[in-house]
C-alpha positions in Angstrom: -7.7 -15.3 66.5 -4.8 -16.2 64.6 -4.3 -15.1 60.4 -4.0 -17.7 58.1 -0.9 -16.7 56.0 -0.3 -19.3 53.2 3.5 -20.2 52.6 5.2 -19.0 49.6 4.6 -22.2 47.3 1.1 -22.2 47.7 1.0 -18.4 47.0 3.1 -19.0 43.9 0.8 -21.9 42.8 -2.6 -19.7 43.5 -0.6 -16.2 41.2 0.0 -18.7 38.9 -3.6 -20.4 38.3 -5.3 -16.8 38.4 -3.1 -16.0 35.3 -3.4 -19.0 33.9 -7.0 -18.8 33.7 -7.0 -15.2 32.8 -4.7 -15.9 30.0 -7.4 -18.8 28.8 -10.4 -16.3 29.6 -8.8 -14.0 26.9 -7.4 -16.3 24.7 -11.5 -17.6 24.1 -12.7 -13.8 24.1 -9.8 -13.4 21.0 -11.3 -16.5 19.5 -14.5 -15.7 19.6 -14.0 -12.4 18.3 -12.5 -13.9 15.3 -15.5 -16.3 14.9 -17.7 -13.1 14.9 -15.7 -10.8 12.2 -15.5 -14.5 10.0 -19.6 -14.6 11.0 -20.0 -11.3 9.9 -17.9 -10.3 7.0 -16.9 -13.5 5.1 -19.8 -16.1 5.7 -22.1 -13.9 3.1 -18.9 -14.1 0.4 -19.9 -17.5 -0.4 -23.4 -17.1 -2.0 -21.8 -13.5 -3.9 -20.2 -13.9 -7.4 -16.5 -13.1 -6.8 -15.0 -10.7 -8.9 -12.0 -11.5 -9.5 -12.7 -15.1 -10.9 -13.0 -13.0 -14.1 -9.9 -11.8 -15.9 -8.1 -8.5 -14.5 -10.4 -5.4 -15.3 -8.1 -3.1 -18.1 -5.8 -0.3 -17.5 -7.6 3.1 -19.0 -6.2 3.7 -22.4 -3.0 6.3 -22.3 -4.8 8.6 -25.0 -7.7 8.9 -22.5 -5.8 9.7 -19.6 -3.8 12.1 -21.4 -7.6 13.7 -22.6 -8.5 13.9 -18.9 -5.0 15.4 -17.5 -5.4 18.3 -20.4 -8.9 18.8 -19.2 -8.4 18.9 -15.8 -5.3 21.7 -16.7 -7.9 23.5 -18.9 -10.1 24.3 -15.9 -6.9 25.9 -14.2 -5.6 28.2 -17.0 -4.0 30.7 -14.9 -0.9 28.1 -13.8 -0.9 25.7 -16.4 -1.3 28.1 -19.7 2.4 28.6 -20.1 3.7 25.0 -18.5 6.2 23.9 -20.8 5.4 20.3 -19.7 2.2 20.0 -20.4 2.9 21.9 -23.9 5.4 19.2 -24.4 2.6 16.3 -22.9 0.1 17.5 -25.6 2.2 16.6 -28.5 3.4 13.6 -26.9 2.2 10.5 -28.6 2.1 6.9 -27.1 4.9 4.0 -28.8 2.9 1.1 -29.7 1.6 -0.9 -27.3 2.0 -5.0 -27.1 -0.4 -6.7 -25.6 0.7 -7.2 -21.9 1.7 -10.9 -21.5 -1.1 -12.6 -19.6 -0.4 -16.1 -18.4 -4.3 -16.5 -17.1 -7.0 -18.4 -18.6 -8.0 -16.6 -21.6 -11.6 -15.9 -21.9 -14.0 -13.2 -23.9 -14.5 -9.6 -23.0 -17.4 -10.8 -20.5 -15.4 -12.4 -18.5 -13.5 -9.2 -17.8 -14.1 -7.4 -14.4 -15.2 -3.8 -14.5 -13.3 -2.5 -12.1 -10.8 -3.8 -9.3 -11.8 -4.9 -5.9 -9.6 -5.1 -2.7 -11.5 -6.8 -0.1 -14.3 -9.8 -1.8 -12.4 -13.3 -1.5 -14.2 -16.2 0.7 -12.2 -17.9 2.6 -13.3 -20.7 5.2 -13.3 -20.3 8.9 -10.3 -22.6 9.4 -7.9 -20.2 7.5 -9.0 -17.3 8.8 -9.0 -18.5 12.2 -4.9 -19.6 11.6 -4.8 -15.8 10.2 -6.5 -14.4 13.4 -4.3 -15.9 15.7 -0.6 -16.0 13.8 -1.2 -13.0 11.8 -3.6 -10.1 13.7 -1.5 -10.2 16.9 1.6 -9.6 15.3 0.2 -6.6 12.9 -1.2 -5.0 16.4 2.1 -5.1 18.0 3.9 -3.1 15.4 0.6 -0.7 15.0 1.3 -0.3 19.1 5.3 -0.1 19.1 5.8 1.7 15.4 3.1 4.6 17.2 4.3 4.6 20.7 7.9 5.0 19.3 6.7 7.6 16.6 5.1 10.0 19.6 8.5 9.3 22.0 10.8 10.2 19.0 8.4 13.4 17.8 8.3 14.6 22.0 12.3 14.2 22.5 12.6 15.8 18.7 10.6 18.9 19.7 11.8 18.8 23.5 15.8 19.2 22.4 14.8 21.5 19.7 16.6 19.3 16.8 14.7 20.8 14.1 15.6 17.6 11.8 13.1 18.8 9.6 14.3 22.0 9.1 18.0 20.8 8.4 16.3 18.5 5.7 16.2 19.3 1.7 12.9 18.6 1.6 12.6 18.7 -2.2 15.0 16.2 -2.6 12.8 13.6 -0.6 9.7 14.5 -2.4 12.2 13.8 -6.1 12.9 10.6 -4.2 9.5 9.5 -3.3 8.2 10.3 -6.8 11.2 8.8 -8.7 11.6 4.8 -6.6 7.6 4.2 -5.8 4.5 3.6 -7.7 4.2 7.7 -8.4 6.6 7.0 -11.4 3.7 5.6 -13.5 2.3 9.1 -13.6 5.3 10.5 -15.1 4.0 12.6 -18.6 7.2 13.4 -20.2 10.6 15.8 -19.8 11.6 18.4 -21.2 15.2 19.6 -22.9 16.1 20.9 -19.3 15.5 17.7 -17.5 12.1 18.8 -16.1 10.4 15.5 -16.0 6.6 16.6 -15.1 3.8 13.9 -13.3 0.3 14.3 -13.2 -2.3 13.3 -11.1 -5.8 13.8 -12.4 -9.1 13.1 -10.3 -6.6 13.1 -6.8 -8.8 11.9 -3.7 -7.8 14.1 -0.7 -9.4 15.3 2.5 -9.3 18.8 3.9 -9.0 20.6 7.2 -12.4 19.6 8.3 -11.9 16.1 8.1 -14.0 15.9 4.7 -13.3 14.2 1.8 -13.1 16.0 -1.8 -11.0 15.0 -5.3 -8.7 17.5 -7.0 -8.8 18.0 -10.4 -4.8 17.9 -10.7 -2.3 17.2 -9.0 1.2 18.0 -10.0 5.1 17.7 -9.6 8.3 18.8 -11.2 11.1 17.1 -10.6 15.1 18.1 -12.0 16.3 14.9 -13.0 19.7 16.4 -13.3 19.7 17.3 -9.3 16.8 14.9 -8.2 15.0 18.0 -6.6 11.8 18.6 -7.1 11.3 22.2 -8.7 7.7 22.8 -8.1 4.2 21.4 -7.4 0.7 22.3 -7.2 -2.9 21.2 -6.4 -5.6 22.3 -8.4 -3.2 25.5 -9.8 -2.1 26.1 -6.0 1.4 26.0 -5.0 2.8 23.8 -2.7 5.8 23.9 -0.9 8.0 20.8 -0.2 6.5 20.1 2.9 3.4 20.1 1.9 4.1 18.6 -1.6 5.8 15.7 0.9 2.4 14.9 3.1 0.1 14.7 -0.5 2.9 11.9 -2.2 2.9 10.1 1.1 -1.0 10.7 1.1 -0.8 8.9 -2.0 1.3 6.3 -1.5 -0.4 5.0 2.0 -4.0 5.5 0.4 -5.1 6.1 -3.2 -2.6 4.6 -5.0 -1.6 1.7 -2.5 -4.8 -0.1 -2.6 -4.6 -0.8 -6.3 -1.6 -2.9 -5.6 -4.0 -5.0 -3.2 -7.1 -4.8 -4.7 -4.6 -6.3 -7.7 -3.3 -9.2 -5.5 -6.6 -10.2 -5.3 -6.6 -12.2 -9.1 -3.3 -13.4 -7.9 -4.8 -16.0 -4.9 -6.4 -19.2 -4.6 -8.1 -20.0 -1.5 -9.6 -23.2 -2.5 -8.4 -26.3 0.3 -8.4 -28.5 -2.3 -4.7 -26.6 -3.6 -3.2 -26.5 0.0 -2.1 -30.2 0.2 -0.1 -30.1 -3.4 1.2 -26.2 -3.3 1.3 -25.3 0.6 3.5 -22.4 0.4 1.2 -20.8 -2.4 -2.4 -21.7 -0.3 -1.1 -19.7 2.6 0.0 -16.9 0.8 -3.2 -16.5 -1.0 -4.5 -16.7 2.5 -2.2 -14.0 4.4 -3.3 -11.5 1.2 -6.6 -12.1 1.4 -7.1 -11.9 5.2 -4.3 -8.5 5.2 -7.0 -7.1 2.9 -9.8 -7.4 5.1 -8.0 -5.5 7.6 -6.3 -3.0 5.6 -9.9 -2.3 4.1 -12.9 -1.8 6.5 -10.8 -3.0 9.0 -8.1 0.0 9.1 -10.9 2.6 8.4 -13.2 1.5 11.0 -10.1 2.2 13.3 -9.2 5.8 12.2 -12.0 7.8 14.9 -10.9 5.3 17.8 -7.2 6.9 16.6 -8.6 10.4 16.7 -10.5 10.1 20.3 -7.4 9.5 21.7 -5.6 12.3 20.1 -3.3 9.8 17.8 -4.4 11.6 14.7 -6.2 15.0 14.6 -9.3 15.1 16.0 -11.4 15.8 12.9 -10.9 12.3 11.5 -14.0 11.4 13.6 -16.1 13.4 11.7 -17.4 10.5 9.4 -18.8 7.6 10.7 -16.3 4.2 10.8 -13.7 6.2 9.1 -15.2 7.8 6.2 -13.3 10.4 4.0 -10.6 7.7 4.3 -13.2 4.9 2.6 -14.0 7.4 0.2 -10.6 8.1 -1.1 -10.0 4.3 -0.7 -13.1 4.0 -2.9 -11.8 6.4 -5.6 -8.5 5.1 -5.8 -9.8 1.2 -6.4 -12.5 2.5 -8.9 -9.9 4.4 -11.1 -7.6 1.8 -11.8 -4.3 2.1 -13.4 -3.5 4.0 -16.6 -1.1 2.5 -18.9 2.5 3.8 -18.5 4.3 3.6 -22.1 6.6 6.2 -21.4 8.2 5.0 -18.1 10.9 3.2 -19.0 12.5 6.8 -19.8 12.7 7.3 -15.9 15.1 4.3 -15.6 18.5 6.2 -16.1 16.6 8.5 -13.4 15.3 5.9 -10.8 17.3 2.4 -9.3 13.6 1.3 -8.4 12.2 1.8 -11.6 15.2 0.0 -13.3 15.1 -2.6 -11.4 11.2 -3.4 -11.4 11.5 -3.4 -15.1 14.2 -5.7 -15.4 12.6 -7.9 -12.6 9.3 -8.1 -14.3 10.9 -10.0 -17.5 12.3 -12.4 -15.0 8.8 -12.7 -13.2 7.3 -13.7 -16.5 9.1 -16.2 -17.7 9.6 -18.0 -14.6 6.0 -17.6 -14.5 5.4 -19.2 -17.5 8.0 -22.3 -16.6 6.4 -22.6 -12.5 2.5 -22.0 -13.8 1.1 -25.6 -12.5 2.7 -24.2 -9.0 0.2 -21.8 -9.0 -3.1 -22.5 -10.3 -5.5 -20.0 -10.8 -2.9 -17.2 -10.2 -2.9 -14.0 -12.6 0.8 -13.3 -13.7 0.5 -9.3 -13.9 -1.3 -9.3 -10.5 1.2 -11.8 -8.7 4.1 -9.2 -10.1 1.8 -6.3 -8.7 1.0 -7.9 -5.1 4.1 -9.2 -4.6 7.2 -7.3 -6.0 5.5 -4.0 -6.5 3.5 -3.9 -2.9 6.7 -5.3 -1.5 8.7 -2.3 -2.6 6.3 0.7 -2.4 6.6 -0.5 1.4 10.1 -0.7 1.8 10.9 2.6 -0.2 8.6 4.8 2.1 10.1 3.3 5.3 13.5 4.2 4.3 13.2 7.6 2.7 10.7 8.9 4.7 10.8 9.6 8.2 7.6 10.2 9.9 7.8 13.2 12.4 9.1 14.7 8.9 5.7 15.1 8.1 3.9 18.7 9.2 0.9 17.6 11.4 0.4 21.8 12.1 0.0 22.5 8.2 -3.1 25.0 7.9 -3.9 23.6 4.9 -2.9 19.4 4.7 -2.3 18.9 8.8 -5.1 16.6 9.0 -3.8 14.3 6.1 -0.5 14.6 7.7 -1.6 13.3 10.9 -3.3 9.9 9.9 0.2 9.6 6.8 2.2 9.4 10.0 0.0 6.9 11.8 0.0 4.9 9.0 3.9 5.1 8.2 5.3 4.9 11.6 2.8 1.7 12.3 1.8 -0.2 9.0 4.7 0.2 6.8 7.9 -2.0 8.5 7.6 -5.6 8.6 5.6 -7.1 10.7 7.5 -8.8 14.4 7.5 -12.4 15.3 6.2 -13.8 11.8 6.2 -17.7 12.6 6.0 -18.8 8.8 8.2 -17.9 5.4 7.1 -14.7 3.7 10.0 -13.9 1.6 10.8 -14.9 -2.3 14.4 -15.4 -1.0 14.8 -18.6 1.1 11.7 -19.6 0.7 12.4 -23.1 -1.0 10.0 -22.8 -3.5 10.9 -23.4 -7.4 9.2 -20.1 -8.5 9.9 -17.5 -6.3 13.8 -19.3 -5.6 14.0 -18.8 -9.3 13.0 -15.3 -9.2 15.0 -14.3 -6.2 18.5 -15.4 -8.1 17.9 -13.8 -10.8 16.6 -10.3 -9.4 19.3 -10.7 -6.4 21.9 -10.3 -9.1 20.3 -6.9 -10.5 19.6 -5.6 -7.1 20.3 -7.8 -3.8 18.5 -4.6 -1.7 15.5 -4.9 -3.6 15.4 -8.4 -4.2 15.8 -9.4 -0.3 12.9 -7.1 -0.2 10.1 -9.1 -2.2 7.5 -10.3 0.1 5.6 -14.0 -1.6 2.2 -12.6 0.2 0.8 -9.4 1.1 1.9 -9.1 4.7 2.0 -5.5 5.5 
């Protein structure tokens, strides 16, 4: 009996519709995921009273912090009892404070938020939808190509026997991380010898065993002189640089980098009735708001699927959805900011701090000339989500290399593991972006306006400043 064999153009036709409707077979299972996250974690927002319709919750007063910083060295006598530093940070007194320029709708101290929030903002099914599709895809491709790339670069590293680490001057990169991120506003003071001291009080971590705990203090020394950091320690225990390394970059992908988006939040409007007259502002109130449901209880709930398949260490699956990382999420967003009177010291020291201070002038009045452009937006919190997120992100990507970071650490491995995750994945822009997400270029009055100006202090920094938080 003869075999039917079909020619070649009806073999290409039938390859073709199989994938054809595979491709539309996934495309509705993506969709319909999307329907079910929007189902299940945005449809209750509308009947909750949204935080951050009130004003911006305050920074904690310096004079308190200070209290709590001595009184967290108090219970560690033994290695803070001589500390010039903190000698010197007792007798330091705050400069009078202005009021910080606030170009939202005033309003009595009940209208203030307690506390900041990173993840609370409705948004309608429509715009989350557009997010699901333009923006989730794209934020998984760099997750899968910034970790794939990571692993092949730590193998061939470790194969060849480089030992890039160990030609590094590791104290100079923690000085570095400390001096051009969002770690300056803990700086305390300096002394005659250019030790410029910052503390951390009430410092989120989690341990060996994949639990979660809070320091009392951390701190680090850096010679301004040499930009090397001298020394640093964790609840009066020494740290060397490569451990001193893993807790700032601990900080800057966890504790301290949700303020800035739980900040962003008073900075977006979401309403449809602003995206026919101010597009370009709608969809970046949209981008932040949807990059904060991921980066929330989206990116914990993904940290024991990275630890079953060995991507981090294998104790992150201890907790439930991500855990000890909520929790230090959690502590981070409920301490807020303390006020930073003495950081304009650091600029001589620090080409991001200079520039940020400069650039936040600029911000503000172009603010004040462009506000009908942006209705409902907080100045302070715009300046946070977009300049500030924009360059805590672009500062750790270029002076910190991941497979710099000691996953086999005894003491800080596991936080090392998830830092590198987190850096080598989440940190770069994201690929294949179909929309404008940059202040230069992006043909708006306000952030145009900005962009000159701050291109002119700093064109690296400036060409830098995400509209939207988008990474």
């Amino acid at each position: 009996m003869p075999v039917w064999i079909p020619d070649s153009e009806e073999s290409h036709r039938c390859y073709c519709s199989v994938v054809t409707t595979l491709l539309v077979v996934w495309c509705l299972h993506y969709a319909h995921g999307g329907y079910l996250a929007w189902r299940r974690d945005f449809w209750c927002r509308q009947t909750k009273e949204v935080v951050s319709n009130k004003q911006l919750p305050p920074a904690t007063m310096w004079e308190k912090n200070r209290k709590a910083i001595l009184d967290a060295a108090a219970i560690h006598k033994r290695t803070f009892a001589f500390c010039r530093s903190l000698l010197l940070f007792k007798k330091t007194s705050a400069p009078r404070l202005k009021r910080r320029l606030s170009y939202s709708p005033a309003g009595n101290i009940e209208e203030q938020a307690s506390m900041l929030d990173m993840d609370h903002v409705y948004m309608t099914f429509f715009d989350f939808f557009w997010c699901w599709m333009f923006i989730r895809p794209c934020t998984i491709l760099l997750a899968m190509t910034g970790t794939i790339t990571f692993f092949v670069r730590d193998f061939i590293d470790k194969i060849m026997r480089r030992g890039s680490k160990e030609r590094l001057d590791l104290a100079k990169v923690v000085a570095s991380l400390v001096l051009e991120s969002g770690l300056a506003i803990h700086y305390s003071c300096t002394t005659d010898e250019y030790e410029a001291a910052f503390f951390y009080e009430d410092f989120p971590f989690v341990d060996q065993n994949g639990d979660p705990h809070c320091a009392d203090l951390f701190a680090v020394y850096i010679d301004l002189k040499t930009k090397t950091m001298t020394k640093a320690s964790i609840d009066g225990q020494s740290l060397s640089p490569s451990q001193a390394m893993t807790l700032c970059v601990w900080i800057l992908v966890g504790p301290l980098h949700v303020k800035l988006h739980s900040y962003a939040n008073w900075a977006v409007n979401t309403n449809s009735l602003v995206k026919d007259k101010h597009s370009f502002y709608h969809r970046n109130s949209i981008t932040t708001v949807f990059y904060n449901y991921m980066g929330f209880a989206g990116f914990c709930s993904l940290v024991p699927f990275f630890a079953k398949f060995g991507f981090v260490h294998k104790n992150w699956d201890k907790h439930a959805n991500g855990g000890a990382l909520m929790y230090c999420f959690r502590k981070g967003i409920e301490s807020g900011v303390c006020q930073h009177p003495h950081i304009n010291e650091l600029v001589p020291h620090s080409r991001s701090v200079a520039f940020v201070v400069r650039a936040r002038g600029i911000f503000f009045s172009e603010f004040e000339k462009h506000k009908d452009l942006l209705p409902g937006a907080d100045c302070e919190a715009l300046f946070i989500g977009t300049v500030l997120h924009s360059l805590d992100h672009s500062n750790l990507t270029e002076i910190v290399d991941p497979i710099w970071l000691d996953r086999e650490d005894p003491r800080y491995g596991v936080m090392a593991s998830l830092a590198a995750i987190v850096r080598s994945g989440f940190t770069s822009d994201l690929p294949w972006i179909s929309f404008h997400k940059k202040f230069k270029g992006s043909g708006h009055p306000f952030y145009e306006a900005v962009y000159q100006k701050c291109s002119k202090i700093d064109k690296a920094h400036a060409d830098n400043m995400d509209s939207c938080i988008i990474k």
